[in-house]
Legacy VTK file of the C-alpha trace (Angstrom):
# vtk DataFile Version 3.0
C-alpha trace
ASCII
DATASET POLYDATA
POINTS 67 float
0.000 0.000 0.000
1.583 3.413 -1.261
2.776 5.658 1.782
0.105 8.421 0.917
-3.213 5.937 1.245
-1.652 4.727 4.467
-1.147 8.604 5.699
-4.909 8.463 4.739
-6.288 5.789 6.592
-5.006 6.965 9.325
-5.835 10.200 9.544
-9.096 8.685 8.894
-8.425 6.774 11.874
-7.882 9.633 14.006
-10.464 11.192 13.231
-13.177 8.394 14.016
-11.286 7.752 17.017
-12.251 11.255 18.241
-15.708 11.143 16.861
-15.951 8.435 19.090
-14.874 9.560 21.998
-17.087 12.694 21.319
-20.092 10.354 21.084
-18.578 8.265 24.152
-19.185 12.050 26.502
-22.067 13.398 24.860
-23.909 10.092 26.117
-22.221 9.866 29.401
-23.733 13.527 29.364
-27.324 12.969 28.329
-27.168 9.642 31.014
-26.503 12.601 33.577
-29.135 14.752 32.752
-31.844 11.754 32.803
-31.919 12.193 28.774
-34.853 10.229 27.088
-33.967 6.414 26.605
-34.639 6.349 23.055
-32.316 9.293 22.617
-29.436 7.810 24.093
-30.040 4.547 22.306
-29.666 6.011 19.093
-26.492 7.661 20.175
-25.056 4.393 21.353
-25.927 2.835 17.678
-24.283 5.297 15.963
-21.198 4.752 18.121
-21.252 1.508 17.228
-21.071 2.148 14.092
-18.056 4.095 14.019
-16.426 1.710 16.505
-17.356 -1.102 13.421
-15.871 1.519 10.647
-12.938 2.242 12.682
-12.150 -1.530 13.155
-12.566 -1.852 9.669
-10.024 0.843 8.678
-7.228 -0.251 11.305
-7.607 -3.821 9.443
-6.610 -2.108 6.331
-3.433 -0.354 8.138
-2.391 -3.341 10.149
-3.330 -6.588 7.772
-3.806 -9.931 8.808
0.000 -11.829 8.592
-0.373 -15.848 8.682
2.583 -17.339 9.436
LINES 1 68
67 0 1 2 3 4 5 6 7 8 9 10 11 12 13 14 15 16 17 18 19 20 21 22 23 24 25 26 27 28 29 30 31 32 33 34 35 36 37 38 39 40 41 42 43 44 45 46 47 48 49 50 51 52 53 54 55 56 57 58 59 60 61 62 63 64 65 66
């Protein structure tokens, strides 16, 4: 993989890793206040699914090696 996708992915990385983390306090947050359920359900799907895009992208910068 050229040096310039791998910069790439993992600024892409980075970047997910912080939206997560974002996501991670702003439900912490909402728990706090006694948000809605629903609400904070939703929030905790889409961190999921940047937790299951980030995996995806740290395959693709560290791949599988069977030795």
């Amino acid at each position: 993989m050229p040096d310039q996708d791998q910069a790439e992915l993992r600024l892409s990385a980075a970047r997910l890793r912080q939206e997560h983390e974002d996501y991670d306090v702003a439900i912490n947050a909402m728990i706090a206040t006694g948000c809605d359920a629903l609400r904070i359900q939703r929030m905790k799907k889409k961190k999921l699914a940047i937790k299951d895009k980030l995996s995806q992208i740290e395959d693709q910068i560290i791949p599988d090696i069977i030795a």
